[in-house]
Every structure is written in C-alpha cells, then in structure tokens.
C-alpha positions in Angstrom: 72.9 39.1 75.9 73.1 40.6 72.7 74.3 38.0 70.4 75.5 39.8 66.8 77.7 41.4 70.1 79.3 38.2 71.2 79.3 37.2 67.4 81.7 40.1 66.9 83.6 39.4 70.2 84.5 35.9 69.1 83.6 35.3 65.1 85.7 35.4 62.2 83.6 35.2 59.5 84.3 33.4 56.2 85.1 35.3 52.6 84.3 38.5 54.6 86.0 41.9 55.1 85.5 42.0 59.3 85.0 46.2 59.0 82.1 45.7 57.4 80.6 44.4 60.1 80.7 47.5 61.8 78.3 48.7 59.7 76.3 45.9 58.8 76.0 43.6 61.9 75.9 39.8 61.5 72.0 38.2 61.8 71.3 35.7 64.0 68.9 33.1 62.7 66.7 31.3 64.8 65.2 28.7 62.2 64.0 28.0 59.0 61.6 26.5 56.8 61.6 25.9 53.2 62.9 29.1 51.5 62.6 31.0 54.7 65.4 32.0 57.5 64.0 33.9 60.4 66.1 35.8 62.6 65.6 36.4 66.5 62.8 38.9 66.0 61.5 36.7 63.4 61.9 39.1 60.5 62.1 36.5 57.4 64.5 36.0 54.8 64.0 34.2 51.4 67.0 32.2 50.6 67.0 32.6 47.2 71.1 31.8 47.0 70.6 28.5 49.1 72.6 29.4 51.7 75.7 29.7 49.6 74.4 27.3 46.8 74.2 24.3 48.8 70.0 24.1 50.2 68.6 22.1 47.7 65.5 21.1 49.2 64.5 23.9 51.4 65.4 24.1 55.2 64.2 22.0 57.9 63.0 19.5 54.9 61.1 16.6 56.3 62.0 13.7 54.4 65.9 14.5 55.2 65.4 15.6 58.3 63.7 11.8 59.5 66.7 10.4 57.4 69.3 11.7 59.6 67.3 11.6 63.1 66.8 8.0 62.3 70.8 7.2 61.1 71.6 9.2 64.3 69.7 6.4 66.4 71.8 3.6 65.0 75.1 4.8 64.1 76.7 8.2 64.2 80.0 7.9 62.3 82.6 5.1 62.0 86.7 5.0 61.0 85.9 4.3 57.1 89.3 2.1 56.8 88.6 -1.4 56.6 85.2 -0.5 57.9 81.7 0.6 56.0 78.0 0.5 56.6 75.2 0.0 54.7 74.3 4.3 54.1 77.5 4.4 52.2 77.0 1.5 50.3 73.3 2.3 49.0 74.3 5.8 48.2 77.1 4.3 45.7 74.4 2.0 44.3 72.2 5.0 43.8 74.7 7.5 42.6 75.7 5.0 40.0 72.1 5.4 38.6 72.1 9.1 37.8 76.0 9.9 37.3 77.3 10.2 33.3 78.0 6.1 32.2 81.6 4.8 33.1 82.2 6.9 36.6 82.2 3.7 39.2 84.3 4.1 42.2 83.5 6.5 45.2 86.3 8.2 47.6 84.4 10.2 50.3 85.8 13.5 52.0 84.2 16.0 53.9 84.1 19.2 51.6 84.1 20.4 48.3 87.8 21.4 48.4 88.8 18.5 49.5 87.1 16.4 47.0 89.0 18.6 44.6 92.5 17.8 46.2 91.5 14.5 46.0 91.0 14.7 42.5 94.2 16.4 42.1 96.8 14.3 43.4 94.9 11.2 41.8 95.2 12.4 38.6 99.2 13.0 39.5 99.8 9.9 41.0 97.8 8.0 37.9 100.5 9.3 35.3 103.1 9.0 37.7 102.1 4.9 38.1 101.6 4.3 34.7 104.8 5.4 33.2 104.1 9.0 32.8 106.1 10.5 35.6 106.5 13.6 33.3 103.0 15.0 33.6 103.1 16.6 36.9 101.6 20.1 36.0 97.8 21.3 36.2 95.6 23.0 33.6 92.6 25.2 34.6 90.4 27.8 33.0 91.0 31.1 33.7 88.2 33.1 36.4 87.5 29.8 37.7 86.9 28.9 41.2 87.5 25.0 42.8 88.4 26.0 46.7 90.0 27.4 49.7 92.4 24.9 50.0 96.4 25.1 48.7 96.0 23.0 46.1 92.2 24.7 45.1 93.5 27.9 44.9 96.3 26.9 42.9 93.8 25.6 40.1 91.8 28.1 40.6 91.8 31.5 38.9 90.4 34.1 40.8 93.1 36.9 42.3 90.0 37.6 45.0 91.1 34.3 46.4 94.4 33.5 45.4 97.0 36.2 44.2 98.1 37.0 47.9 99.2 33.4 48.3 101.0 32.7 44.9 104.2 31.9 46.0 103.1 28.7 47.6 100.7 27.4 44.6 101.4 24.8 42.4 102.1 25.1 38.8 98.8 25.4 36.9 98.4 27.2 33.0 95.3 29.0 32.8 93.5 29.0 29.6 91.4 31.9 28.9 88.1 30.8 29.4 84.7 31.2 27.5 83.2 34.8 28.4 79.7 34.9 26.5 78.7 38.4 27.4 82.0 40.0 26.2 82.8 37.7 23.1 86.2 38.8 21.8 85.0 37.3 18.9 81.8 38.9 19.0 79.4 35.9 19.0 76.5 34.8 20.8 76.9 31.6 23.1 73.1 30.1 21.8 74.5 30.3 18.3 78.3 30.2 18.4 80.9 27.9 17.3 82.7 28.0 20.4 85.4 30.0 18.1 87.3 30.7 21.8 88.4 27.2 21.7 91.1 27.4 19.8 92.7 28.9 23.1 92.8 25.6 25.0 94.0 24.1 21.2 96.6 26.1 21.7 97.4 25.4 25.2 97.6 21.7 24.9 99.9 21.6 21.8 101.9 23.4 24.0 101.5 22.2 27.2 100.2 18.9 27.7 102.9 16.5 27.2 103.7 17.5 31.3 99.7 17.9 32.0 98.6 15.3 34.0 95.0 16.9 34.0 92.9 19.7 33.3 90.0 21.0 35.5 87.0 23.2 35.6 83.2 23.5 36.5 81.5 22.5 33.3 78.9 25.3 32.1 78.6 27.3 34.8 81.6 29.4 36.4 80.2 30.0 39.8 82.2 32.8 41.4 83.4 34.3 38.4 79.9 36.2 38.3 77.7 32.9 37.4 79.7 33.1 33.9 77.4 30.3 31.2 79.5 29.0 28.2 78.1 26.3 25.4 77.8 22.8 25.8 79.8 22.1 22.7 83.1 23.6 24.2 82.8 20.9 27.0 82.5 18.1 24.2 85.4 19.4 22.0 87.4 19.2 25.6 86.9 15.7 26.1 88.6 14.5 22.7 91.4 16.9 23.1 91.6 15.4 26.9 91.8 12.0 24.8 93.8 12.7 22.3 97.0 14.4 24.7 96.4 11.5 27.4 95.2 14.6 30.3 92.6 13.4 32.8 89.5 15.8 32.6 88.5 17.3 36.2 84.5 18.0 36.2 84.4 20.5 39.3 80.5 19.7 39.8 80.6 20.7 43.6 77.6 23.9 42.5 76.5 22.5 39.5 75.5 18.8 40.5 71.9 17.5 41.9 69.9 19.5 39.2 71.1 23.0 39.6 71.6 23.5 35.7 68.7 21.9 35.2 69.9 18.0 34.4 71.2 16.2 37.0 74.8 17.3 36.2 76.1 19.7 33.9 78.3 17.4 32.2 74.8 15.6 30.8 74.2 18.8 28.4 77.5 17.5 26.4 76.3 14.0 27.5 80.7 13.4 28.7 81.8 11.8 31.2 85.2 13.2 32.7 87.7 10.7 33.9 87.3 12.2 37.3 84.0 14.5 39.1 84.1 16.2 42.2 80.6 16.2 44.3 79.6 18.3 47.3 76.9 21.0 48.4 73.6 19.6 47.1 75.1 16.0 47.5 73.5 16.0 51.2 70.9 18.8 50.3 72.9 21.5 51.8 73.0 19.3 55.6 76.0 17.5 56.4 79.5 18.4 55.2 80.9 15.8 52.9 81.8 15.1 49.6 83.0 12.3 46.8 85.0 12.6 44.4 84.1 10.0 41.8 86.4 8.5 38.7 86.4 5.8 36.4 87.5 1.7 36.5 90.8 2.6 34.4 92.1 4.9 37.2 91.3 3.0 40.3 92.9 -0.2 38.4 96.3 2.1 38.4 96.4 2.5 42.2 95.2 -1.3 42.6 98.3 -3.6 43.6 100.1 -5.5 46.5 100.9 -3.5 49.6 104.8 -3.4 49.3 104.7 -2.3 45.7 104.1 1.6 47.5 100.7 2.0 45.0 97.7 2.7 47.3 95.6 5.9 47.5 97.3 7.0 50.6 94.4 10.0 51.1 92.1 10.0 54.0 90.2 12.5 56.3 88.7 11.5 59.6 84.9 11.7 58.8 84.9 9.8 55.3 82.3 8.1 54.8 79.9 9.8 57.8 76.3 7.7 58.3 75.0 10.9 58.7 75.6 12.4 55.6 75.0 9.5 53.2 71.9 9.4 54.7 70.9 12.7 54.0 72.5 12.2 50.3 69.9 8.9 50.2 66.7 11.2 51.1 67.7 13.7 48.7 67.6 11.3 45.7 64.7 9.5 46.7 62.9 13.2 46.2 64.7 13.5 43.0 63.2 10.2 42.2 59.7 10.6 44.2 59.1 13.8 42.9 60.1 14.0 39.4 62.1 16.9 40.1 63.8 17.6 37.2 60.9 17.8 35.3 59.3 20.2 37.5 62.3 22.3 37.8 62.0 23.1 33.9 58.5 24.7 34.4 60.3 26.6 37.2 63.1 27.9 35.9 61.1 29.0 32.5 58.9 30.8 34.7 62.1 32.8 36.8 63.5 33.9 33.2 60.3 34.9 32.1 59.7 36.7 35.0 63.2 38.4 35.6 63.3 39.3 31.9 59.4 41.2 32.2 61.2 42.9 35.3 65.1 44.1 34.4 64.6 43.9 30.2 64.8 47.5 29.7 66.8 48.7 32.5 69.4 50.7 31.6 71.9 49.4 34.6 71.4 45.6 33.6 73.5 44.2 30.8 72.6 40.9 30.8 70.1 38.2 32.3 71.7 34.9 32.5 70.7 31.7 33.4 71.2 27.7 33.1 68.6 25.6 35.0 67.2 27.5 38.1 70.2 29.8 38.2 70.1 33.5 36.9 72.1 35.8 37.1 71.9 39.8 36.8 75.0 41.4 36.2 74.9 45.1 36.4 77.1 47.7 34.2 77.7 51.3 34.6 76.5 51.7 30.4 74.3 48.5 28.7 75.4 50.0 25.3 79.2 49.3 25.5 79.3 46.8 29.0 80.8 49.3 30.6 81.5 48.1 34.5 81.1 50.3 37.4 84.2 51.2 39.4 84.6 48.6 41.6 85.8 51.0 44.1 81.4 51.7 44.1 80.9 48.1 45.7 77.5 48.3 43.2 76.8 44.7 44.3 77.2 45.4 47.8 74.7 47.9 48.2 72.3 46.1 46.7 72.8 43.3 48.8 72.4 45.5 52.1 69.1 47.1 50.4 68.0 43.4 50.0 68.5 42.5 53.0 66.3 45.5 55.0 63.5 44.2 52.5 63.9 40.8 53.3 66.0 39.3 50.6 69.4 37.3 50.5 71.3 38.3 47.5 75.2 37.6 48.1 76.5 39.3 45.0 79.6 38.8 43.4 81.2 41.9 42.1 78.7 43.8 40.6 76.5 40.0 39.2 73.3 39.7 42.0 71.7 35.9 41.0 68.8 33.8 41.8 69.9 30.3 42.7 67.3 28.9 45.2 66.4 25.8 46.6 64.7 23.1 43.9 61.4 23.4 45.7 60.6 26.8 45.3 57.2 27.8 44.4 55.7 30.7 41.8 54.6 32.4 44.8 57.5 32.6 45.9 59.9 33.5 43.5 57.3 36.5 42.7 58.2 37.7 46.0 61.8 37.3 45.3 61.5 39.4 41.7 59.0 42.2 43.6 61.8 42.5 46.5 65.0 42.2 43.7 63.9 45.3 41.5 62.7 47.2 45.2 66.6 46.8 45.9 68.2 47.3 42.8 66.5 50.9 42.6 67.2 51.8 46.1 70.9 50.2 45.8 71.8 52.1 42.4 70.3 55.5 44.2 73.1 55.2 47.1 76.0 55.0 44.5 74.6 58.3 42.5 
C-alpha cells in the first residue's frame, strides 16, 4: 500500500493549498528522535521549526515520555467539573513558580485557540460584571496571529487567515504594529525609542472607553514572518492598559517555555498582563492542551452565588487531561533539572553567530533576526532598498522543497525561512542545519531566475 496515496485519498491537510500536493507528495514519518523525523525509507529530517513550534524537548524525549506512560497506568482523563487530580494540581503549583508575579488562577482547554477564546470572552464578561457593560470591543496589533478559531481570527490580523471570513468576525481595531526592519520612522529596534507607539496612544484615546481588552504575542509576531519589536513598547502598553481600564491579552502560545530565551516573553519588560494564553511547549509539543492564566482581581469578578447568573460558563470536554499535565510536569522539571535557560543562551549566541558567518553578505537576505533560539531569515528581491520578491515567485516555497530533498524542515512564511528548534539542540547539529540552509537557499533562488 502506498501510503502518501491513501493520505491523498482521504487527507485534508491543515494551512495547505491541496494542489500542491500533486507536486510535492505528503511524507510519512515512521519515528523520531531528538531533532530527527525519519520517514518510511528512513531518510532523516532535522526539525529545526519543532514541528510547527511546539517540540521543545526533542521527539520521543525520555523523561516525558515515562511521565505520560506512567499517568496512562493510573488515570487517562476525567470530567474536570467538580472533579480534579493531583497532575493538574502540581502543574498549577509549578506554573505559579515561573509565570510573571500576580497571574494565579488556571482555566485548562485543549488548544491554543481556545485558550485565546477563553481569554476573550473573560475579559468581556469582566467589564460586563463590574459595571462596564460598555466595553465590548477588541484591540489587536496589526499582522498578528492568535488562531483558527472565529473569535482568533477576528483578533487576529493576517488576511492569509482571515479576510475570506470577515463578515462573521467580531469587532476588533487594529493598531499598526511595530515593524523593525522597515521603520517608518527610520530607527533601529536595539536603539529606538519605540517612536511607533504613539500609534496605539492614538488608538486608545480614541477607542478604549468601549475596549474591554487588547491582545497580542509580546516580542515576537509569529506568522507575521517571526516580526521582533522592543521590550520597552510592551512596558509603555501596560500603563496605557492601566490607565484606560483595558485588560492586556499576552498571546504566549509560541513564545512561552523559553523560546525567546526567558521563560516568557513578557519577563524581557518584567509585566504581567491581566490575562496569558499558554499552549505548544506547555506539554513539550505532546498532548494538546492549553491554560489560559489571569490574575486574583478577575476571577473575584466571576466569583458569586449560583442564581446571581456570574460563573465562567466555558468548558471543553478534555480540560484538565492527566495526560497532558503530566507531560507539562516533566517538561519543567528539565527546565529545572537542566538549567535550561542558561544553556539556551550559549546556544542561541552560537545559531546567530553562525547564521550571520553564513547569509552576512548575501545579496538576497535582508535581515537576520532573532530573539532567544529563534531566527529568522527573511529574503528580498534587493538588500539595498528591502525590496520583496513578487509573491506570485513563492521565494519561500522553493526553498522549502530544496530543503526538504537535502533533508531539512524549513516551513517558510512568505518569503521569511527561520530556525526555531527544539531547546536541546546541540552545536553539531545546528551546523548541519546552517550547511543544509545555505545548500537550499542557493538551489531555491536558482529555480526562481
């Protein structure tokens, strides 16, 4: 049986154009270890985009692996109403240890875009209940990217994702968000003022007094092409959250559990948002589930009798799984066991050291990126005047096809290929990753010519 065949026969894939496939068949993977997928004829692949940002720990890790095979003996999952078990309750205590001061209840779901509709219609329902029924609107920052869902997409900013369904989003202003490598005020975001914010000033004299909150992913704007702004434009968000009473949404569902280098992205402006959305590395890229987290104030709104109509009336059938909060326990004991965030700066130094030796003086890449382990290479038809190629060139794509004939997973988006591996990943092997990058960068650009 050939089985990319009965793939095809029966498979819709996500985020994917299914023509391409006739081109590109899918691969069947058979296993994998650490960085490394291997398909059926047991060509490897290094996972150096952690299976869609979400392998923290490398595949088939040990430690996580005993974690679940022994929850699975005792208890597999559980109605989480009126009912709990000890997995869920450690990972709270645990959690509380590492997340920014003042974040201290937990409400479980089982995906990131559901932790961020979680966070959505808590933040409407906390104005609504404490006599602000008149902030019922959304802000967001323009490019970003918090889901699939109706209510994700809404907030979201991406027309990739979202345009065809506009007609049934939500209302949401976009500011225009921070874009360091085109700077319309021509700075530089390791030096900068964050001069851009006077945008979401703007927006919030004029909009918040029917905002009930504003969301984003702090730093790091995933899908926009791996777009990096300041610190300091975070922290000048927080008081203006303050001072116009709007809840502040931290969308860490790619940037959590280390990926920017501290244990969440909202620690480089040392904030804590009323309200943070976890997923992906939360179980080590395992088990699906998510939290969203918020603060004492909030829950206190929601916290009443019965007949008074105030509860959190959210649920989804596997909140809460054994499973998953056990895999979330193994992956901050290794956090904890092996000083991982310390290692991961001697890592990541390395990766921008190396990329920078490699793609400095190409004439095709514009800009080398990175926060934490993540980089990103973002490629431009001129490097003098960031020219883009024509999209209608799917740049990104055939570089991504070249990768993968040498061995290499590089998703792209648009025309930005990026490194974003597991924590764990050794010199060796991101060497390998940088020798097979450039090998398909130069055989990608020579298809589009």
């Amino acid at each position: 049986m050939n089985l990319s065949q009965e793939d095809l026969k029966y498979i819709w894939h996500p985020c994917s154009q299914m023509k391409d496939y006739e081109t590109l068949d899918p691969i069947i993977i058979k296993k994998g270890k650490g960085v490394w997928l291997y398909d059926l004829n047991d060509k490897k692949y290094l996972d150096i985009i952690s299976s869609w940002w979400c392998n923290l720990f490398g595949h088939c890790n040990e430690k996580i692996n005993s974690a679940i095979q022994n929850q699975l003996n005792a208890l597999e999952h559980v109605i989480f109403a009126n009912f709990s078990h000890e997995p869920a309750i450690r990972l709270c205590q645990e959690l509380i240890k590492v997340l920014p001061k003042g974040l201290a209840k937990f409400n479980f779901s089982d995906n990131g875009s559901s932790s961020v509709e979680c966070a959505l219609k808590m933040s409407f329902q906390y104005h609504y209940q404490t006599g602000h029924p008149e902030k019922t609107d959304f802000m967001s920052l323009s490019d970003g990217y918090h889901g699939e869902t109706i209510g994700a997409l809404s907030v979201g900013g991406l027309d990739l994702y979202a345009k065809i369904y506009n007609p049934m989003l939500m209302r949401c202003k976009r500011i225009p968000a921070p874009d360091c490598y085109r700077c319309p005020y021509g700075k530089n975001r390791n030096c900068c003022n964050v001069e851009c914010f006077v945008e979401a000033e703007r927006a919030f004299q004029q909009y918040a007094c029917k905002t009930c909150a504003i969301i984003l992913e702090p730093l790091l704007q995933g899908s926009a092409g791996m777009r990096i702004y300041p610190a300091k434009y975070l922290a000048k968000l927080r008081v203006l959250c303050d001072t116009y009473n709007v809840l502040l949404i931290a969308d860490e569902i790619a940037t959590g559990f280390g990926r920017t280098g501290k244990m969440f992205a909202c620690d480089h402006a040392e904030i804590t948002p009323d309200i943070m959305c976890l997923s992906k590395g939360l179980t080590g890229g395992y088990m699906p589930m998510s939290i969203t987290v918020t603060t004492q104030k909030i829950y206190d709104a929601f916290y009443d009798d019965y007949l008074k109509g105030k509860a959190f009336m959210h649920s989804h059938t596997y909140s809460g799984n054994p499973l998953g909060c056990s895999a979330a326990l193994a992956v901050l004991q290794i956090f904890e066991d092996e000083n991982i965030l310390l290692k991961t700066k001697a890592t990541a130094d390395y990766i921008t050291s190396t990329l920078t030796t490699a793609f400095i003086d190409h004439p095709n890449i514009g800009e080398i990126r990175h926060i934490g382990l993540i980089h990103a290479i973002e490629l431009v038809k001129d490097k003098a005047t960031k020219e883009s190629f024509d999209s209608s060139m799917r740049v990104g794509y055939q570089i991504y096809k070249e990768a993968l004939n040498l061995g290499l997973i590089l998703r792209p988006l648009g025309d930005v290929i990026y490194f974003n591996p597991p924590l764990n990943i050794t010199v060796e092997e991101i060497d390998i990753a940088v020798d097979l990058c450039q090998k398909a960068i130069h055989n990608g650009l020579k298809l589009t010519k």
